[in-house]
PAZAPA-4460 file (N, C-alpha, C; in steps of 0.05 Angstrom, whole numbers, plus 32768, in hexadecimal, padded with zeros to 4 digits):
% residues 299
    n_x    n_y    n_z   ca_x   ca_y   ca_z    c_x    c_y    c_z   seq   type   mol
   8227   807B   80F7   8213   808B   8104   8201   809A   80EF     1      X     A
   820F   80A4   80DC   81FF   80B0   80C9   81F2   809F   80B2     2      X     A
   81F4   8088   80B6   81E9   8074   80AC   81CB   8072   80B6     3      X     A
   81D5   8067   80D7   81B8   8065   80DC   81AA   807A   80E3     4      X     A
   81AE   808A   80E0   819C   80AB   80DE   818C   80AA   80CF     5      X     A
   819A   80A7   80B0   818F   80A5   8097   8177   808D   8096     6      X     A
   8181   807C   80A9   8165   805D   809B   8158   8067   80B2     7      X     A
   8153   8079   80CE   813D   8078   80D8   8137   8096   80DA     8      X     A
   813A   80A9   80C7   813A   80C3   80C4   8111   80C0   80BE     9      X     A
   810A   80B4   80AE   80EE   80B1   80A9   80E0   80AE   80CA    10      X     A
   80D8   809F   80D5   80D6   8093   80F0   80DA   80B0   80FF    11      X     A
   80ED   80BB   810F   80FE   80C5   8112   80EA   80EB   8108    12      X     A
   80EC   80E7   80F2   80DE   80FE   80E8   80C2   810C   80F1    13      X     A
   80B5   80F6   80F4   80A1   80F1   80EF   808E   80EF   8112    14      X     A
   80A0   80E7   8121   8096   80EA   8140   8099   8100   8147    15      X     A
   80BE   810C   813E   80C6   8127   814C   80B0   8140   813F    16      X     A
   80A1   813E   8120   808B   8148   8127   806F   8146   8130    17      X     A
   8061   812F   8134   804E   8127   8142   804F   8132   8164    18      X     A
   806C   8134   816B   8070   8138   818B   8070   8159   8191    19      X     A
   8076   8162   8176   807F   8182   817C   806A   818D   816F    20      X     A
   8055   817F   816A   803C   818E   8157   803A   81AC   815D    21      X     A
   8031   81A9   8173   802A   81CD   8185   8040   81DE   817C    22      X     A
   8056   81D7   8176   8071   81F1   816C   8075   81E7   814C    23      X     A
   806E   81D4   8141   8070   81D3   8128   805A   81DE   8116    24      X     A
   8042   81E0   8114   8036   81E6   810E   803A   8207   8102    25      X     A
   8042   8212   810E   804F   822E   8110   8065   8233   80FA    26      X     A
   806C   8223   80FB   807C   8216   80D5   807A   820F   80C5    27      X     A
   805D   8217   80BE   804F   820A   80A7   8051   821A   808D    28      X     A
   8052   8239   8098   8064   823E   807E   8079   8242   806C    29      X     A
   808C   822E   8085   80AE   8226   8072   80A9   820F   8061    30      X     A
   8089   8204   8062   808C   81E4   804A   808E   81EC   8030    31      X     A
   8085   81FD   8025   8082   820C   7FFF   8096   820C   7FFB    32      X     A
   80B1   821D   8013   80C1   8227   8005   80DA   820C   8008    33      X     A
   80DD   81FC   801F   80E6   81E1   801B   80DA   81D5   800B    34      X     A
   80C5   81D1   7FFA   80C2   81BC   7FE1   80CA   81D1   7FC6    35      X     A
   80CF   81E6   7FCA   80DA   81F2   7FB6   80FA   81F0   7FAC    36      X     A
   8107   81ED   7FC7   812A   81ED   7FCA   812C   81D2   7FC2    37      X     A
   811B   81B6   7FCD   8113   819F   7FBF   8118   8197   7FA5    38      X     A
   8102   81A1   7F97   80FE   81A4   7F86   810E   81B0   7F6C    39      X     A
   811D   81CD   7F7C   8136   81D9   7F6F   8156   81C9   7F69    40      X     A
   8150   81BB   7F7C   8169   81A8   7F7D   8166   818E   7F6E    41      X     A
   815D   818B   7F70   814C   8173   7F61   814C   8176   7F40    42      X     A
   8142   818D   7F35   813D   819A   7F1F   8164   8195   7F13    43      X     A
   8170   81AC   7F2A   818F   81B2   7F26   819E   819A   7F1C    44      X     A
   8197   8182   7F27   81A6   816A   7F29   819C   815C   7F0B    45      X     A
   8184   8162   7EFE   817E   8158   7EE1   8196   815B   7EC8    46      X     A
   8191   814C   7EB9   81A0   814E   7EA3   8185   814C   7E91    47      X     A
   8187   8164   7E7E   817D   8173   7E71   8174   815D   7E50    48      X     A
   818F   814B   7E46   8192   8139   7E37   8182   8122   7E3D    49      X     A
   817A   811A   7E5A   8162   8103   7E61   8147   810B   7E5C    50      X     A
   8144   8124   7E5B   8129   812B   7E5F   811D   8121   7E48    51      X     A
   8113   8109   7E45   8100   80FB   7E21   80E4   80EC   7E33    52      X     A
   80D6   80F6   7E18   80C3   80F5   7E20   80BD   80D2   7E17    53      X     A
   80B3   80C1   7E25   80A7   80A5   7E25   808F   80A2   7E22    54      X     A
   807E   808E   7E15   806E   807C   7E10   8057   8076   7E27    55      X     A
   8070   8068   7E3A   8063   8060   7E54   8067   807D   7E6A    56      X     A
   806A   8093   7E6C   8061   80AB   7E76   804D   80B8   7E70    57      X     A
   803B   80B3   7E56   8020   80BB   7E4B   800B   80A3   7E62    58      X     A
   8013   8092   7E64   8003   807F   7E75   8001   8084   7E8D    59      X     A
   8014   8089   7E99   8021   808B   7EB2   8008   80A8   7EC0    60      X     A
   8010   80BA   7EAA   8004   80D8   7EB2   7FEB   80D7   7EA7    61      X     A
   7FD9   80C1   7E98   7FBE   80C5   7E9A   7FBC   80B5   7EAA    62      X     A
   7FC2   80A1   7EC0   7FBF   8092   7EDA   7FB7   80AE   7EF2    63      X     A
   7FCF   80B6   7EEA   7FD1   80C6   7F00   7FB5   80DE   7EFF    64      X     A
   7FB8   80F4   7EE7   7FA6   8100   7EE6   7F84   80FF   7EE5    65      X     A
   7F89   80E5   7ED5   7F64   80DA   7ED7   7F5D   80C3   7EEC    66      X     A
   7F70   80BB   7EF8   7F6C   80A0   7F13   7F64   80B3   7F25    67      X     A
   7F6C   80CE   7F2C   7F6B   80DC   7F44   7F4A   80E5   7F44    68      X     A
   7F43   80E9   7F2C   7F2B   80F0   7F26   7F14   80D7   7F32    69      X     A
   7F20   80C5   7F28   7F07   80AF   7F1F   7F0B   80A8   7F3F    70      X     A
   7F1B   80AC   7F51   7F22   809D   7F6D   7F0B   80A4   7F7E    71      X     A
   7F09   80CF   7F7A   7EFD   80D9   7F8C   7EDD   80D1   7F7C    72      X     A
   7ED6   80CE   7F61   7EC1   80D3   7F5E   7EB7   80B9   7F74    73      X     A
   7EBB   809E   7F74   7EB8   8085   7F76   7EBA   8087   7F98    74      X     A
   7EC4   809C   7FA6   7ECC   808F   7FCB   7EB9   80AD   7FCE    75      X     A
   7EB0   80B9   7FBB   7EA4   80D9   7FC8   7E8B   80CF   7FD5    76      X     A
   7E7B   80C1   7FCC   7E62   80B9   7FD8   7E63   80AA   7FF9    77      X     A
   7E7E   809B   7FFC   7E7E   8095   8017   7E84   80A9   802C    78      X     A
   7E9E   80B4   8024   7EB0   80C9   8031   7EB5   80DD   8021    79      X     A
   7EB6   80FA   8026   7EBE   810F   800C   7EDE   8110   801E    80      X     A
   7EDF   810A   8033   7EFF   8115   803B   7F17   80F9   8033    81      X     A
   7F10   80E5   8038   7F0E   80CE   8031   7F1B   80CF   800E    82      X     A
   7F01   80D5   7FFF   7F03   80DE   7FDF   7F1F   80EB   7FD5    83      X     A
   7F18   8105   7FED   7F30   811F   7FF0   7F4F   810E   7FEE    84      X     A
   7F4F   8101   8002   7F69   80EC   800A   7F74   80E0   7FEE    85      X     A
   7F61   80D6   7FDF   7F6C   80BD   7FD8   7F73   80D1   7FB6    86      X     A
   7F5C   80E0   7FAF   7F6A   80EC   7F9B   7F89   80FA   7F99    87      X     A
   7F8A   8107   7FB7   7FA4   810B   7FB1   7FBE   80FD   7FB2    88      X     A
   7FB4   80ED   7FBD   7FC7   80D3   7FC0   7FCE   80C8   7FA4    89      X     A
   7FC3   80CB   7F94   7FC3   80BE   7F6E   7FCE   80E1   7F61    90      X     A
   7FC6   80F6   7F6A   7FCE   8111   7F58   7FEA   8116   7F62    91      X     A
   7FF5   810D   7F85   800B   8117   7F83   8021   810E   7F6C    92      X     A
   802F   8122   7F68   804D   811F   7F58   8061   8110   7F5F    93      X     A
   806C   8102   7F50   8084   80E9   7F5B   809B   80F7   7F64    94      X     A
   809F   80F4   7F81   80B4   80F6   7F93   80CF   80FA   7F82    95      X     A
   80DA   8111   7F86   80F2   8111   7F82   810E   80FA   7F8F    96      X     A
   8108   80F0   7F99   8114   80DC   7FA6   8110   80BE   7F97    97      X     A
   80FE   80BF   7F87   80F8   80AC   7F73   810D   80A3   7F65    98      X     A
   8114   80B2   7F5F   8131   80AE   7F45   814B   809E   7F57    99      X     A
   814D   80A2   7F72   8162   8099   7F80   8159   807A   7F7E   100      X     A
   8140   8072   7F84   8139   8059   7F8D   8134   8046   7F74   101      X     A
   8132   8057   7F64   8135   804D   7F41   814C   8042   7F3A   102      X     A
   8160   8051   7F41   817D   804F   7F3F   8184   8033   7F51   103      X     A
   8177   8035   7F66   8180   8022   7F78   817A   8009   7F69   104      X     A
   8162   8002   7F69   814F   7FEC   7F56   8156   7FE9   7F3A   105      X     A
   8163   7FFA   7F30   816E   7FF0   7F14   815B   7FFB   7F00   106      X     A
   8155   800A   7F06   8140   8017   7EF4   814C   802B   7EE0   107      X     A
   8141   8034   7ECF   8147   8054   7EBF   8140   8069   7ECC   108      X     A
   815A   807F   7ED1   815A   8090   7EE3   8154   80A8   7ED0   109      X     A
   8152   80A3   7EB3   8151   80B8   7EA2   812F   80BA   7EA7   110      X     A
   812A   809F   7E9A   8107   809E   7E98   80FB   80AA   7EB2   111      X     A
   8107   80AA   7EC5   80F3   80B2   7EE0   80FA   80D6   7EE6   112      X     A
   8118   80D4   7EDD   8115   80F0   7EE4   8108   8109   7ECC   113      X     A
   8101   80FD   7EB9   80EF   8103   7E9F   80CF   8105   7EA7   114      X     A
   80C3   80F6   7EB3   80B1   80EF   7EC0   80AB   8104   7EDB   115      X     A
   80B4   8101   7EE9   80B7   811A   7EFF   80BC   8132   7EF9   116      X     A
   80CA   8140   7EE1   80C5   8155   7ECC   80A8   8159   7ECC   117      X     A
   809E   8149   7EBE   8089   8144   7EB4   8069   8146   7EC0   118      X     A
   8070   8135   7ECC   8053   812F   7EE9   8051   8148   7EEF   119      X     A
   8069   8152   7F04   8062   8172   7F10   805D   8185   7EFC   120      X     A
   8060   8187   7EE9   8056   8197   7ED6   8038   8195   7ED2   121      X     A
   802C   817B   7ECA   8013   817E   7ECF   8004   817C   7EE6   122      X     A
   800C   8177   7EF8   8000   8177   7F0D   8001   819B   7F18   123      X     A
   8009   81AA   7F0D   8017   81C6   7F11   7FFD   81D0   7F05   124      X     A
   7FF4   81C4   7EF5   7FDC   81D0   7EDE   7FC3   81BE   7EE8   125      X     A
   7FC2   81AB   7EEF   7FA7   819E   7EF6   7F9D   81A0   7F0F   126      X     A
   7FB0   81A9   7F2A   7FA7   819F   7F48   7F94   81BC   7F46   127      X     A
   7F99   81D7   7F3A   7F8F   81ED   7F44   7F73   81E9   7F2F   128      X     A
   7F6F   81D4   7F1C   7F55   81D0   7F18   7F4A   81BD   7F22   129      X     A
   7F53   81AC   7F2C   7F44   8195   7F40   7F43   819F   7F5B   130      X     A
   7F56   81AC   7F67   7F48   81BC   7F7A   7F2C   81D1   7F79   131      X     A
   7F29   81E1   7F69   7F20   81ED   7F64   7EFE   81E4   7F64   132      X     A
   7F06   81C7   7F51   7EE0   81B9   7F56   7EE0   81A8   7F6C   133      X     A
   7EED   81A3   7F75   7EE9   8198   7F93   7EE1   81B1   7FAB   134      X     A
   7EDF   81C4   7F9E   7ED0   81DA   7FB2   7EE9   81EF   7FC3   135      X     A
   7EFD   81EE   7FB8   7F14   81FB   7FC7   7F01   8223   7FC2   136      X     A
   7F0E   822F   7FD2   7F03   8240   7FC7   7EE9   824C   7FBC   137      X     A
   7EDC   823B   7FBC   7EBC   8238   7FBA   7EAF   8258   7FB7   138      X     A
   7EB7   825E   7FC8   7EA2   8282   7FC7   7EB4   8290   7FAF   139      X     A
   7EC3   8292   7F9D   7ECC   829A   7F89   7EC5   828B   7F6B   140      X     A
   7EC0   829B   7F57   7EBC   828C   7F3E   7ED2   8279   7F37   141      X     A
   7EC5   8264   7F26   7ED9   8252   7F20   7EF6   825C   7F19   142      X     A
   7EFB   826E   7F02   7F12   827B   7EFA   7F27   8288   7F0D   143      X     A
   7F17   8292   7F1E   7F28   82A7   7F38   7F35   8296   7F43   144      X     A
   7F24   8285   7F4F   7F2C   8267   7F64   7F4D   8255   7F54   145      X     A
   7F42   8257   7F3B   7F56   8247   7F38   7F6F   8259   7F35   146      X     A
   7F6D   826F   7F22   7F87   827A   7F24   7F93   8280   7F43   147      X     A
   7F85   8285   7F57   7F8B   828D   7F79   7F9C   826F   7F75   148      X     A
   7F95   825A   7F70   7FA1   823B   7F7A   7FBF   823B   7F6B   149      X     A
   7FBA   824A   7F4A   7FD1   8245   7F40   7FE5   8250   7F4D   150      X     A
   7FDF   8272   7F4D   7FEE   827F   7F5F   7FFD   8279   7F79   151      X     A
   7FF9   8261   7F83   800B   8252   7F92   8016   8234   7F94   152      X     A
   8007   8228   7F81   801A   820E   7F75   802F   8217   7F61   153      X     A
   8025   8228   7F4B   803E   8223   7F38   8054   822D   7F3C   154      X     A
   805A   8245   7F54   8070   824D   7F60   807C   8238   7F6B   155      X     A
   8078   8224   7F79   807C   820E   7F85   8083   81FA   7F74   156      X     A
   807B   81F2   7F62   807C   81E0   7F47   8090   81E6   7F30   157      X     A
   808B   81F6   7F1E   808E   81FE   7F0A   80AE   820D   7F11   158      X     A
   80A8   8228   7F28   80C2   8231   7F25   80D5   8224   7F2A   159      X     A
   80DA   8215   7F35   8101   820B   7F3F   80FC   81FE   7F21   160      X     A
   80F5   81F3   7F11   80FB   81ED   7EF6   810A   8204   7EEE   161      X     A
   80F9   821F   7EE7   80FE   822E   7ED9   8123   823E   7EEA   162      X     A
   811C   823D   7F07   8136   8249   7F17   814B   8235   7F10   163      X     A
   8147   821C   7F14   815F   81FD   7F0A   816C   8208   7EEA   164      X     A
   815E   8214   7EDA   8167   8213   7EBF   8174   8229   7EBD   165      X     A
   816C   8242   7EC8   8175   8259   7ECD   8193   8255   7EDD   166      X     A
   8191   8244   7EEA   81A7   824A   7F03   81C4   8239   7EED   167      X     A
   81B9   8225   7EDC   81CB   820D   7ED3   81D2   8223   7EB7   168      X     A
   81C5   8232   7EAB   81C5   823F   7E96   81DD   825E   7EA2   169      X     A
   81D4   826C   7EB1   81DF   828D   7EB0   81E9   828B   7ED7   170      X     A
   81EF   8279   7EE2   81F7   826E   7EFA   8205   8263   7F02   171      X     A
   821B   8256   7EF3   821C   823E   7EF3   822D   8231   7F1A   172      X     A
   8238   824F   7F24   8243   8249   7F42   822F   8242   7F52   173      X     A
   821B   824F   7F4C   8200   8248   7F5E   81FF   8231   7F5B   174      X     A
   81F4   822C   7F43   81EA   820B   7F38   81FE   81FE   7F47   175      X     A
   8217   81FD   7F4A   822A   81E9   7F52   8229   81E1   7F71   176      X     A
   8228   8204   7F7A   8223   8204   7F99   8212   81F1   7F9F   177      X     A
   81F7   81F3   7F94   81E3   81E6   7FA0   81E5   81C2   7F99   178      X     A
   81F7   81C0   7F89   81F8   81A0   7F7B   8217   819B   7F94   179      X     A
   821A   81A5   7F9F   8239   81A1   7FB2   822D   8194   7FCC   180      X     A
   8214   819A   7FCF   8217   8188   7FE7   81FC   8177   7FDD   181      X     A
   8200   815F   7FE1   81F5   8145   7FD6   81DF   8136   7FDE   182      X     A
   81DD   8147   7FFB   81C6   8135   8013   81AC   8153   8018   183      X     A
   81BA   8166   800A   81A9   817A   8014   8193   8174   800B   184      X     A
   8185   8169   7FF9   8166   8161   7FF2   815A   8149   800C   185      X     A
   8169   8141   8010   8162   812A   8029   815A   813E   803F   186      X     A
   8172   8144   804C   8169   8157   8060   814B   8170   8064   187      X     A
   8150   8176   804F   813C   8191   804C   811C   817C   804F   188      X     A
   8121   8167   803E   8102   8150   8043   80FE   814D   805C   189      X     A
   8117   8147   8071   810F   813C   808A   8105   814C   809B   190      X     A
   810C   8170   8095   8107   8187   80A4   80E7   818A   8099   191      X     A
   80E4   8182   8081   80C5   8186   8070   80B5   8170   8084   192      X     A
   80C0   815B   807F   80B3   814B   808B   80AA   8149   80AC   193      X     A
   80BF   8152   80BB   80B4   8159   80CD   809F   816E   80DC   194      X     A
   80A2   8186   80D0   8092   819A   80CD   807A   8192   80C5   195      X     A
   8074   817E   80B0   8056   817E   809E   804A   8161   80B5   196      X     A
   8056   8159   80C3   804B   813E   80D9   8041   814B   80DF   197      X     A
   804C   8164   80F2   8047   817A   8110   8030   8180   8108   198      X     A
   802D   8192   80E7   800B   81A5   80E1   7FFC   8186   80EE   199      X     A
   8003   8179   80DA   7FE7   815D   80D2   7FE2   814B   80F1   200      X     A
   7FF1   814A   8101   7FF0   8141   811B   7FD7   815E   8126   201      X     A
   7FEB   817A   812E   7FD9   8186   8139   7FC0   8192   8125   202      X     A
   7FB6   8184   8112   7F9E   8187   810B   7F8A   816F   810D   203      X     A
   7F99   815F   810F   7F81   8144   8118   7F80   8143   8136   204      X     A
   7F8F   8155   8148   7F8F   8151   8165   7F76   816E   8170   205      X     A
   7F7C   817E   815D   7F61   8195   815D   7F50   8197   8156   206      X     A
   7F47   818D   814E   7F22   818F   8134   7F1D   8182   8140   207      X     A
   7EF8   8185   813E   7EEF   8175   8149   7EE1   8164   8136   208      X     A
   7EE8   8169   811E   7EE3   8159   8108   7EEF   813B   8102   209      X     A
   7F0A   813C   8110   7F17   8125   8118   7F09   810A   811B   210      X     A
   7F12   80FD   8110   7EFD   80E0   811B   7F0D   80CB   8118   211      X     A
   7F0A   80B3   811E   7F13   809B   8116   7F15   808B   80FD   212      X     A
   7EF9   808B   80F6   7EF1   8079   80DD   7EFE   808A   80C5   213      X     A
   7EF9   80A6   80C6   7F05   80B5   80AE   7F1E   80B3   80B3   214      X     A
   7F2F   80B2   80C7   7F59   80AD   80CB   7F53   8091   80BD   215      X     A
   7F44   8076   80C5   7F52   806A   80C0   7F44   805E   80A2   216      X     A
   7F38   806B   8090   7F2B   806C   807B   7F41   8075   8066   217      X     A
   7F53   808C   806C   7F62   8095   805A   7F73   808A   8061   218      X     A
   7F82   8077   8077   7FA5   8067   8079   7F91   8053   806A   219      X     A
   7F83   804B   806B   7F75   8036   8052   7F72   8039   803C   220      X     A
   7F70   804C   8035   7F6A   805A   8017   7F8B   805C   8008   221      X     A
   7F96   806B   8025   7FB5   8072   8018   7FBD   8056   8006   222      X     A
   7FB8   8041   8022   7FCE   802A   8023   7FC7   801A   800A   223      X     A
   7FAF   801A   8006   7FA2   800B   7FE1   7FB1   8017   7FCE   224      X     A
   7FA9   8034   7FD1   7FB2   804B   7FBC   7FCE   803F   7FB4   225      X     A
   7FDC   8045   7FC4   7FF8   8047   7FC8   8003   802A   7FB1   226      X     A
   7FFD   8010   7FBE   7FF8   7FF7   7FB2   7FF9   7FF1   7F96   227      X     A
   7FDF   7FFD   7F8E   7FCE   7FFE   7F75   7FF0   800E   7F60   228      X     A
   7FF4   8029   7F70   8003   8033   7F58   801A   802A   7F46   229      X     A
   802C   801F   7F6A   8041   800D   7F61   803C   7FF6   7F50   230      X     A
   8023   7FF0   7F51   801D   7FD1   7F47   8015   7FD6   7F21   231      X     A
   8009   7FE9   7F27   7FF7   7FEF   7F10   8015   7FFD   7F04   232      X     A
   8023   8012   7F0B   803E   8023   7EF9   8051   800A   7EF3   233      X     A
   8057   7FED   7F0A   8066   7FE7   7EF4   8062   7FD3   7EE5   234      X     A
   8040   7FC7   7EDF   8033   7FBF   7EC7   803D   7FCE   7EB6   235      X     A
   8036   7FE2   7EB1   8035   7FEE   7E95   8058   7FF7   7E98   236      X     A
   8067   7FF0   7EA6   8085   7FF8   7EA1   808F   7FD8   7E96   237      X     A
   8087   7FC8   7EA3   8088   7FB2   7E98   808B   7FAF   7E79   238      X     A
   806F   7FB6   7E72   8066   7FB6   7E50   807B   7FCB   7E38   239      X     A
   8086   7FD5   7E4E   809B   7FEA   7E40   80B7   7FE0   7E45   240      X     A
   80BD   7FC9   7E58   80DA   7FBA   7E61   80E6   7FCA   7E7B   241      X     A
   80DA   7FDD   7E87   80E4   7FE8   7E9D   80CD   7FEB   7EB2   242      X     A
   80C4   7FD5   7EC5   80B4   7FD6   7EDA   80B7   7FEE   7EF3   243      X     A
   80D7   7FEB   7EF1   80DA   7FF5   7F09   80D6   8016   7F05   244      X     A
   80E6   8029   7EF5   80DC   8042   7EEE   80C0   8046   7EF7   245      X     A
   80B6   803B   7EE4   8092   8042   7ED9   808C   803A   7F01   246      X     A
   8096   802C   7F08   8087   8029   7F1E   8091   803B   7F34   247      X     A
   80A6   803B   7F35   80AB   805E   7F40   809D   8071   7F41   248      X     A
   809B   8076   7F29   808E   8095   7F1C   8073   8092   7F24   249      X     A
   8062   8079   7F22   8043   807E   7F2B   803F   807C   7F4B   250      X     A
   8057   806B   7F52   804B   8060   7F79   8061   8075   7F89   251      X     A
   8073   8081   7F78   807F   808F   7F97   807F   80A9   7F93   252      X     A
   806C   80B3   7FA4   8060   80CB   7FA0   8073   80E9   7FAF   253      X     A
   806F   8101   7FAA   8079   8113   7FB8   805F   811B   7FCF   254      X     A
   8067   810E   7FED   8055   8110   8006   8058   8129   800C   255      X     A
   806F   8134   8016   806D   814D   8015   805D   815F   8006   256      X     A
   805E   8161   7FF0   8049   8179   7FDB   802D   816E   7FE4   257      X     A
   8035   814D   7FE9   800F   814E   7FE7   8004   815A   8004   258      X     A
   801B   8151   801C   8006   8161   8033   800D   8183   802E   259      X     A
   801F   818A   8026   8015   81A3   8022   7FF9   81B0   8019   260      X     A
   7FF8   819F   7FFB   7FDD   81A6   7FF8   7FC8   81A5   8007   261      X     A
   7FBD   8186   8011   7FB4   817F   8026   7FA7   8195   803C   262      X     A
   7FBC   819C   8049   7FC0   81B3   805A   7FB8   81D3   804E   263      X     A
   7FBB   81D1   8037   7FB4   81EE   802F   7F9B   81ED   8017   264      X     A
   7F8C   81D9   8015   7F7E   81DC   8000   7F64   81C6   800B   265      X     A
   7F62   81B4   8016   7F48   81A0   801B   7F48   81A1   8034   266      X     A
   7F39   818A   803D   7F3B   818B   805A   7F4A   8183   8068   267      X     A
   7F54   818C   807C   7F6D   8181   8090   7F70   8167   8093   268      X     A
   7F5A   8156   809C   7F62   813F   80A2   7F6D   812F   808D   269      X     A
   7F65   8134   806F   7F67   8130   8051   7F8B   8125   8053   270      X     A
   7F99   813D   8069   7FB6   8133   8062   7FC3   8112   8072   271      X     A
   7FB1   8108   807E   7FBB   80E7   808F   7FBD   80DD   8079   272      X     A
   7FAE   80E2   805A   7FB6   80C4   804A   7FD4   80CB   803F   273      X     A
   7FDB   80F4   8038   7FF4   80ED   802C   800F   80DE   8044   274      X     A
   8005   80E6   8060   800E   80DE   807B   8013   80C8   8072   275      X     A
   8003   80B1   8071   8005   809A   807C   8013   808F   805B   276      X     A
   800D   809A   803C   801B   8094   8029   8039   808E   802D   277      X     A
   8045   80A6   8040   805D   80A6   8043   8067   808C   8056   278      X     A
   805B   8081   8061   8060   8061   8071   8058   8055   8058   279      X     A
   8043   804D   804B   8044   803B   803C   805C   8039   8020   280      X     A
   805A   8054   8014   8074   8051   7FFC   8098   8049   800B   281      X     A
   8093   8050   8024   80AF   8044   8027   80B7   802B   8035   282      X     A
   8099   8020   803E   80A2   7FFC   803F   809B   7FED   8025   283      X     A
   808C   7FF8   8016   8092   7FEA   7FF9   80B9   7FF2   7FE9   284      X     A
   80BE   8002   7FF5   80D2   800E   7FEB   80EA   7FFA   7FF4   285      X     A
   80E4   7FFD   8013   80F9   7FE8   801F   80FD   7FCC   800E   286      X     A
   80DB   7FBF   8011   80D8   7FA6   8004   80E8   7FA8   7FEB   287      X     A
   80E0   7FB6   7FDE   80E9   7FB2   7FC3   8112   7FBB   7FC8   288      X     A
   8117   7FC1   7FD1   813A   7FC2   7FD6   813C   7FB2   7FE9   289      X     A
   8136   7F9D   7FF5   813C   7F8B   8004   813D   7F6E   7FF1   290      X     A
   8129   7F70   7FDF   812E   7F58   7FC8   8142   7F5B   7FB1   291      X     A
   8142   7F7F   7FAE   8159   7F78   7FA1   8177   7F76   7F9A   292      X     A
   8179   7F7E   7FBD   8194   7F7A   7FC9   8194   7F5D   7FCE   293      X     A
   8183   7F4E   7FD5   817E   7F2D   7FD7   8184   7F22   7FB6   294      X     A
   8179   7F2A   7FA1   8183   7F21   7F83   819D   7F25   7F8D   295      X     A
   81AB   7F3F   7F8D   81BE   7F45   7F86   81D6   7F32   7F8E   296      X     A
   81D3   7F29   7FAB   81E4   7F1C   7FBE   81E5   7EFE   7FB0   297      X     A
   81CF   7EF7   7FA8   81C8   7EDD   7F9C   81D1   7EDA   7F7E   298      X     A
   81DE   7EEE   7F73   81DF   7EF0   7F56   81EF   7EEF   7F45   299      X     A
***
């Protein structure tokens, strides 16, 4: 039973907020502090001795940081929400859940969880200036605007690093507490996840800005995006002898942070591409553990 919970918990997630939009929405400010407990757990569960810095993670994070740029400059002229979509779809931070599916695939679980260190770190420092010229904030000088943005990513980002090291350093019952139960990062996603459907459902069901061509412009945009990263992260993981990592770290993104942002920083409808990212990274995900449980059986 708790098997199949787990393989249709996505599915599952993802209606029960679309259906409860009108009472979920109302919960939109428990997502920060669930990608923070996330995030903290996540952090907790590192080993401190993996953290090295790679070759192919300088590549990886100018993909990320200057692709997101060059996406919106290149789709701004058709669509700016469109643009909105797809940059963040390339800036989000690689999914903490990355490192599991690494593991699964045979990948280096050091290299990815080095990498996800990493990413959120700069992305901690770059979203509140790419927000910022994308017009967030707009009636404030450049400087104000951005520090207002930092002021609520890097709490979100940055701290559970600093609380994970703290807790493993002068903590250590805490640290353990929270490493004792094993699924609690799963769970807390599915409660994130449901909650962040409900906003992004009841905001494309209210505006009247809503449209068709722009919904189905960004599940288009996502579904390339999405494509491109895996394809392109594990080229260059390739060239380094580890495809699968490198391809982790660029195509499986943290959906959650990004509709948060989404939702609190561009325009609403902006969050369908991290929406619909979350269907596309996990039937590539499937695909790719369906072949290589098929090697394996064959091997």
């Amino acid at each position: 039973m708790l098997k199949f919970i787990r393989e249709w918990t996505l599915p599952v997630a993802m209606t029960l907020g679309a259906l409860t939009h009108a009472w979920m929405w109302h919960l939109s400010f428990l997502t920060p502090y669930l990608i923070f407990l996330m995030l903290l757990i996540t952090f907790c569960k590192m080993s401190w001795k993996e953290i090295r810095f790679h070759r192919a993670h300088v590549w990886l994070l100018l993909i990320q940081l200057a692709g997101n740029v060059l996406a919106y400059v290149l789709i701004r002229p058709f669509n700016e929400v469109v643009a909105q979509g797809a940059r963040l779809c390339i800036l989000a931070p690689t999914a903490t859940a990355a490192a599991v599916i690494t593991g699964m695939l045979g990948g280096n679980v050091g290299f990815l969880t080095a990498y996800l260190l990493f990413c959120n770190v700069a992305v901690a420092v770059m979203a509140p200036v790419e927000f910022t010229m994308i017009g967030v904030h707009g009636e404030l000088p450049f400087l104000q605007s951005v520090w207002q943005i930092c002021g609520k990513v890097f709490p979100i980002l940055i701290l559970p690093l600093l609380v994970a090291f703290a807790f493993r350093r002068w903590a250590p019952k805490v640290h353990g507490m929270l490493l004792s139960v094993p699924k609690l990062t799963y769970y807390l996603w599915a409660v994130a996840l449901t909650i962040v459907t409900g906003i992004t459902a009841h905001d494309m069901l209210n505006r009247e800005s809503a449209n068709l061509r722009t919904g189905l412009g960004l599940a288009a945009v996502s579904l390339v995006i999405c494509g491109l990263q895996f394809l392109v992260g594990r080229r260059i993981g390739r060239h380094y002898g580890d495809p699968v990592s490198s391809g982790q770290g660029l195509g499986q993104k943290n959906t959650i942070l990004a509709l948060w942002m989404a939702q609190t920083y561009l325009h609403p409808l902006t969050a369908i591409a991290p929406a619909m990212y979350i269907l596309w990274q996990n039937i590539i995900n499937s695909w790719q553990l369906w072949l290589q449980n098929r090697k394996i059986r064959k091997g």
